[in-house]
Each structure stands twice: as structure tokens, then as C-alpha cells.
N, C-alpha and C positions, 0 to 999 in steps of 0.2 A: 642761544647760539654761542659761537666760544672760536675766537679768531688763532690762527695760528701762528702768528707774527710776538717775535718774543717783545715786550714791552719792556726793555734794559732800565728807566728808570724806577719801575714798580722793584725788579729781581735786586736793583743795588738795595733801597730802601730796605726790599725785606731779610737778606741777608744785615745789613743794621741792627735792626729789628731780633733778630735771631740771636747774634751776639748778648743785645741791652736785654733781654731777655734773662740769657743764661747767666748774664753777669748778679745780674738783680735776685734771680731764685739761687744763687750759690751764696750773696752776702746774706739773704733773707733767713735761709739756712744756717748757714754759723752765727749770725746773730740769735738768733733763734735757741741754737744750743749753747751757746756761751751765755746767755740770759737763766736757761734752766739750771744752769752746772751753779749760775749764783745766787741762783733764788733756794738753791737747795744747802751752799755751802755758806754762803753768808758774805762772800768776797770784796765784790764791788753792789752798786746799783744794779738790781736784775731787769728794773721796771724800762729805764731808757731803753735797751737792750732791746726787750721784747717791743717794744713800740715801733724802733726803727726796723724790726723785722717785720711786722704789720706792714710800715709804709712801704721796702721794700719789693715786701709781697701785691701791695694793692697797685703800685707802680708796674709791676710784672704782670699782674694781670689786665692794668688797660693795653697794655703794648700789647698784647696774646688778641685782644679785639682787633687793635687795631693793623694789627698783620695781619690777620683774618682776611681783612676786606683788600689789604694793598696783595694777598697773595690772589684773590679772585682777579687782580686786574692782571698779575703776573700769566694767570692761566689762560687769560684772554676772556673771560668771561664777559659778558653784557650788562648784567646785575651792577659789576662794578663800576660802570658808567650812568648809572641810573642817579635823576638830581637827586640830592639829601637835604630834608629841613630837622634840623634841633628835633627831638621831642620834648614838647613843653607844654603844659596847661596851666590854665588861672590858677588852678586850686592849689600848688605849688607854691604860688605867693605866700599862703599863709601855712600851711605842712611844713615847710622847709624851713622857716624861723624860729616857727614851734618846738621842731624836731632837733635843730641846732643848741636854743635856751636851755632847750632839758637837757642835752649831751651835755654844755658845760657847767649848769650846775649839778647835775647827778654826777658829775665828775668831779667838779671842786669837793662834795662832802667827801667821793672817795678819798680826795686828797690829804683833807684834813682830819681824815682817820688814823694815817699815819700808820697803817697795817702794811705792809710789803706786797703781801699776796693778796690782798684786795686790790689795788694798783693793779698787780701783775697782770687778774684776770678782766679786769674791767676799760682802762684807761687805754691800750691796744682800738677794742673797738671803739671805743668813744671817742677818740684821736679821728679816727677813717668818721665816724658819725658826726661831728662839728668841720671837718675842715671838707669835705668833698659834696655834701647837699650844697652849700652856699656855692661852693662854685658852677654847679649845675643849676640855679637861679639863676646867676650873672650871665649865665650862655644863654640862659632863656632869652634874660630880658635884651640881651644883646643881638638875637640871629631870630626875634620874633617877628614873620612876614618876609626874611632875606630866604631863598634858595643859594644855601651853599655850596653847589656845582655839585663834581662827581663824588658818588660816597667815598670811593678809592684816595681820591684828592682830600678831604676830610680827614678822614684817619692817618693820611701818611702826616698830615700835617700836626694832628693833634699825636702821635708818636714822636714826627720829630721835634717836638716841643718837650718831650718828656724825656725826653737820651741826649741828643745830637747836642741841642741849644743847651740845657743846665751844663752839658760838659765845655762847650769851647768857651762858654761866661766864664767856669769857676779858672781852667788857663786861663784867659787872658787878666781875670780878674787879680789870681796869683802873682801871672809876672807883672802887675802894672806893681804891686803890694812890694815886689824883689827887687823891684825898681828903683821905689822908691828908698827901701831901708840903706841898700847898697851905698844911693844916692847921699843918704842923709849921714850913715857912718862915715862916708871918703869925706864930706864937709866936717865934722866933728873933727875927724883927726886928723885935719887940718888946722882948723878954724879955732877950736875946742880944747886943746889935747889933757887937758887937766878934767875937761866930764868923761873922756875916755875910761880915765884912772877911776874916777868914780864909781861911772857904771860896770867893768869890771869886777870891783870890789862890792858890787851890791849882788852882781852875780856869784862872786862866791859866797855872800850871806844868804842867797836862796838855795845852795846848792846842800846847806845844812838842816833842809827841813822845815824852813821857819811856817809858821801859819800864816793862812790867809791875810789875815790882820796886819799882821810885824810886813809882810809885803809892800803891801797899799801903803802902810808907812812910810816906809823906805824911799815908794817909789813917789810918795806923793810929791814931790817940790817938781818932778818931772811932767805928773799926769796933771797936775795944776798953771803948767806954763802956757799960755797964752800962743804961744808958737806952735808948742807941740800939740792944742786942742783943735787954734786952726790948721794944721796940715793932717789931721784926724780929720776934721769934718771936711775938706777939700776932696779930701778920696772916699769919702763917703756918698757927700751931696751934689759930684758931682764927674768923678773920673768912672764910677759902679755905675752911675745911671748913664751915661756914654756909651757905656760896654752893652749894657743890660739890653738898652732900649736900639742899641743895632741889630743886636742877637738875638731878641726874645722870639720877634717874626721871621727866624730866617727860614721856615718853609715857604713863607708869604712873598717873600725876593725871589723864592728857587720859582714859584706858579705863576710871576708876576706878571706874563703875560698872557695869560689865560683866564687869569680874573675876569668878572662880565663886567662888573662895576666896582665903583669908590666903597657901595653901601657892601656888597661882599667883600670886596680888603678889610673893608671894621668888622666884618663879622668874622672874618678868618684871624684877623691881628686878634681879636678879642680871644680866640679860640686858641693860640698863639698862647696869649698870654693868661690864658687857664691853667695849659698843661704846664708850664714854669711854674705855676701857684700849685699846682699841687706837688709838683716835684718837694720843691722848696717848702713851702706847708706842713706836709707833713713831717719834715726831715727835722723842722725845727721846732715842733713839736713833742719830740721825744726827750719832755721835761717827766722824772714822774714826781716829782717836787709839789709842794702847795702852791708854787707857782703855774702849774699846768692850765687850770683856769683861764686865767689873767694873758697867758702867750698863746693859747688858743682864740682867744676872744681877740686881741691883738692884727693876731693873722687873716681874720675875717676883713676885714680894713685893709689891708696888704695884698692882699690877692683882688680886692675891687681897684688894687689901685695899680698891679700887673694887667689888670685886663683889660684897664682904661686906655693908658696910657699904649699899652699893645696897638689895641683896637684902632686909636688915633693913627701912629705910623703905618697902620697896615693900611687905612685909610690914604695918606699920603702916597705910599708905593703903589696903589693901583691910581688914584687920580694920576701919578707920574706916567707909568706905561699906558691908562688906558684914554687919558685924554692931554697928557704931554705937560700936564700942569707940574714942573721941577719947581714951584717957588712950595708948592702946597705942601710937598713930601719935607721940604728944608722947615717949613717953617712947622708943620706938626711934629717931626722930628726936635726939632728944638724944645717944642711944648711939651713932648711928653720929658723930657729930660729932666725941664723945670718944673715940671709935675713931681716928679720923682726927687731930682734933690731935692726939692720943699719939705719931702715927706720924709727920705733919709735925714735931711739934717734934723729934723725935729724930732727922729726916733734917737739921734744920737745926743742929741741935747737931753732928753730926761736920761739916757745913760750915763751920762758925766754927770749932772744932776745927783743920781741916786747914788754916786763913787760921793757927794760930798761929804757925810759925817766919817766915809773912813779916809778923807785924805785933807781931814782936817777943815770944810767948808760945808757945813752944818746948815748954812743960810741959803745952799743952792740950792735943798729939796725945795722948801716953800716959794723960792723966788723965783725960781725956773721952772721947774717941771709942771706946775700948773698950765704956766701958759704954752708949753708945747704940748701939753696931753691938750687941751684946748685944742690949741690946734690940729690934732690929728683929728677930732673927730669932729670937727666942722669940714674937716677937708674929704673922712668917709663918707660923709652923708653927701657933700658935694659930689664928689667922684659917683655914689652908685645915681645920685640923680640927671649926671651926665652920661650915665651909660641907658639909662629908660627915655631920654628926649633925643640921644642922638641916634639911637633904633628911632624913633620915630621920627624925626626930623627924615633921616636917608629913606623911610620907605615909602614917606609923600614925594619924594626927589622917584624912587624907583617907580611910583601908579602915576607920576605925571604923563609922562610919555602916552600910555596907554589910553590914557583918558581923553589927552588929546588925540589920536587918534581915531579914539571912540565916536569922538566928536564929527570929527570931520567923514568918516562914516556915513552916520547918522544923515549928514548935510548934503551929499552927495546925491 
């Protein structure tokens, strides 16, 4: 059957949709051809290039799904109202980690082959093959037993996680960055006026070419001050995960009172915070270095910990409208924040770490970056074991009800 009533929210979303669409298959495109024009002439790196046209393209075509199903609710359709659960099975547990391990080692040897056009043609797919299985794990094991309401509802939301949310993060994210430089220059030349002179003059020794090296030199007395690392790690670990973790669920605020339950806000937050993980995923991916490996592997750990940390607030937002519980939303909001700077600051810690032998701090690989790679991956294994107990925790919270009434049924 198929209603004739125009459904104004479906028609904006899909006109959205339609835009992120064409915008994504025109960069995918000229990336696409600017990658060939260099793998043929020699210019730049062909290999990033085509990578980021891959992610482009594979971004274009979840949005093409997921307009699909938001234009059936546009047409009034009944399909489009019909509940959606995940597709997921056991056997996935173990295909998808397998299928993962081989992508990035059958990728790292391409790497270390050091062939251009083996890259070229290989690392594209292998890129979309390590970074998008895992995250269709984590939706498993996140929305396993949850009915995720309308399928329409679904896909507008994992769309607008894929366009809407990566774009008003990376604004806000920007101006908070314009903010602060502005901020810190008007204090310098103030406060400073003789590092003014300085940094000037270090600007026009880069503006000669200098290498990599001669830079980090230069700049080391600066990237080494104590001030300048903490006001680094401040907007890292903690102004980004502010932003991030308001924005990531913002289809989950837009349904929020539509939600059935607490246990669907995690599984929608969760679902939320998928489609950012692959946005961002794959975008950051488009290494084709010997590095490729090691940032894919990485990423795996990053997107369990967008989807956690999601899943949490979205959690929060529906306890908030659907049973008025405001301290729940304040306080998982907070958590997932601290979830997140935990993880930011400790990805920027072995960064600075691996800046030591070129800015003169040789001692900071072995003394630091141990124990934050440490820590990230006591905190991956944490994070995926909190996304498989709190799927179950919330779906004994969702059969209670029913069981008690089973019950009283029965007794009647």
C-alpha cells in the first residue's frame, strides 16, 4: 500500500542524500583520474590518490542504499515502515577476523614491495577489505536481539552519519583549531614579541625548501616545550572528543523521541558511530607507504572505540526522552568523552614520542610510547568487550518485561 501524504522529513533527508552523493562520486572521480595521470607520469604518489577514490566511491555507494530505503518512506511506501534487525550470524565471528588478518598482511608484503603499481592495484581494495568487515562485526555484536525500529529510520540515520555528522565535526572542529591559533598568536605578540621574530624567521627558512629533517630541527625547542605539548594534547584529548561525541549521534537527538528504548539508542548510537568510523576510516587510510599496515590495524581499535563511546550517548539520549532519566544522558555523555580523550591522548603521546630522535629526544621512543601503545590496546580489547556485554546486559533489560508478563499470564 503506499500513503499519499508527503512525508517532509524523509524528502529533506533525501534531497541531503542526493547532494553527499554527487558530491562524493565527483571527488571519487577526479581523484581517480589525478591518481592515473600519476601513476603514469611519475609526479606525485598515485597510490593515496586512488585509495581515497575507493573510499570516496564506497562512501557514495552506502549513501545510494541508504537513500533507497529513505526515498521508499518519501513515496509513502509501507516496506519502509516495516521493523529492521542487523543481518548477522555466528559464523561471522570468525570469517571477519580471518578476512581482516589476511587484508593486512597480504597488504603490508604489497607494501614492502615497494612496486608503485602493485600498491596501485591492490591496496584500494584491501583498504575497503580491513576497514568495513570489522565494522559490520561491531554492528553485529552491538544490535544482536535489538529491533532497530523502521528500516527508513535506519538508513536515514546510518546516511546521516556518513555526510551530515563527519561534516559539521570537521567545522566545528576547525574553528575551535582558528580559535585557538588566533588566540595564542594575539598572547605571543603580546606577551612574547621577541618569539614573534623568531617564528617569522623560521618561516622564511622553510620557505627555502629546507627538508624534512632541517624543519623538525628548527622547530624542535618549540614542538619540545611543555606548554606547547600540553595545549596539543588539551584539543586533542579533550575539546575533539566534546565535539565528536555531541555530533557523532546527531540522527539519534533528531528520532529521540521515537526511540522504543534505552537498548535501541545503543544500538542506534552504536550504528551512529559506525558510519563516522568508516567515514574517517577509510579517509585515513589512504597511506600507500609501508606504513599502510600498522594505520589500518590501528583503525580497527578506533572505530570500536567511535562505536562504543556512540552507542553509550545514544544510550543516554533515549534513557533521557524515554524515561526522563537527564542525570543518565549527562553522565554517559561525560563517559564517553573520557573514553575518548583517554584514547586521543594516548594516540598523541606515541606521536610526540616518535617526533623524539628528530627533535633531539631519543629517550622518548623507548620511555613513552611503550606504555601508551600499551595502553591503547588494553583499552581495544576493553571497549570491544563492552560492546558484547552491554548488547547483552540491555537485551535481558528488553525479555524482562515480557517474561513477566509471561508470567502472570500463566497465573491468571
Amino acid at each position: 500500500m503506499q500513503s499519499n501524504k508527503t512525508h517532509w522529513a524523509s524528502l529533506l533527508t533525501l534531497i541531503i542524500f542526493g547532494f553527499g552523493i554527487l558530491l562524493l562520486v565527483l571527488l571519487a572521480g577526479l581523484l581517480a583520474l589525478g591518481s592515473i595521470f600519476d601513476l603514469f607520469t611519475g609526479a606525485t604518489d598515485p597510490v593515496s590518490g586512488i585509495i581515497s577514490a575507493f573510499a570516496m566511491g564506497a562512501v557514495a555507494m552506502i549513501l545510494m542504499v541508504s537513500a533507497w530505503f529513505v526515498l521508499q518512506k518519501t513515496r509513502g511506501l509501507n516496506a519502509a515502515d516495516q521493523p529492521f534487525r542487523f543481518p548477522f550470524a555466528p559464523w561471522l565471528w570468525i570469517v571477519i577476523p580471518a578476512v581482516t588478518v589476511f587484508g593486512i598482511l597480504f597488504g603490508g608484503l604489497v607494501t614492502l614491495a615497494e612496486l608503485q603499481w602493485l600498491s596501485w592495484i591492490f591496496l584500494p581494495i584491501l583498504t575497503l577489505l580491513v576497514v568495513l568487515p570489522p565494522i559490520w562485526l561491531f554492528l553485529g555484536i552491538a544490535s544482536n536481539g535489538i529491533e532497530l525500529g523502521p528500516r527508513w529510520r535506519f538508513f536515514t540515520i546510518l546516511g546521516l552519519g556518513l555526510s551530515v555528522g563527519p561534516f559539521m565535526m570537521m567545522v566545528a572542529e576547525i574553528v575551535m583549531l582558528a580559535v585557538l591559533i588566533v588566540a595564542g598568536a594575539v598572547y605571543i605578540s603580546f606577551a612574547h614579541p621577541d618569539v614573534v621574530n623568531e617564528l617569522n624567521a623560521i618561516v622564511g627558512m622553510m620557505n627555502t625548501n629546507m627538508d624534512e629533517n632541517a624543519i623538525l630541527s628548527v622547530l624542535s625547542p618549540y614542538l619540545t616545550n611543555p606548554a606547547v605539548i600540553a595545549i596539543g594534547m588539551g584539543y586533542i584529548a579533550l575539546l575533539v572528543p566534546l565535539v565528536e561525541e555531541l555530533l557523532k549521534p546527531l540522527a539519534v537527538w533528531l528520532f529521540a523521541k521515537s526511540i522504543d528504548s534505552p537498548a535501541q539508542g545503543f544500538a542506534l548510537g552504536v550504528i551512529s558511530g559506525g558510519a563516522f568510523a568508516i567515514f574517517e576510516s577509510l579517509n585515513a587510510s589512504s597511506n600507500g607507504t609501508t606504513s599502510w599496515a600498522i594505520i589500518v590495524t590501528a583503525r580497527t581499535g578506533t572505530t570500536a572505540l567511535h562505536m562504543v563511546t556512540s552507542g553509550l550517548v545514544g544510550w543516554g539520549i533515549a534513557s533521557a526522552f524515554k524515561e526522563r532519566r537527564i542525570g543518565r544522558l549527562l553522565a554517559a555523555y561525560i563517559s564517553a568523552v573520557l573514553v575518548h580523550g583517554l584514547w586521543n591522548a594516548s594516540t598523541f603521546g606515541i606521536a610526540i614520542a616518535s617526533l623524539g630522535e628528530s627533535v633531539g629526544r631519543p629517550e622518548w621512543i623507548y620511555r613513552y610510547a611503550p606504555a601508551f601503545l600499551g595502553g591503547l590496546v588494553v583499552m581495544a580489547v576493553g571497549i570491544i568487550a563492552v560492546l558484547a556485554l552491554s548488547n547483552r546486559k540491555l537485551r535481558k533489560q528488553l525479555e524482562a518485561p515480557h517474561i513477566e508478563q509471561e508470567s502472570v499470564e500463566s497465573n491468571a
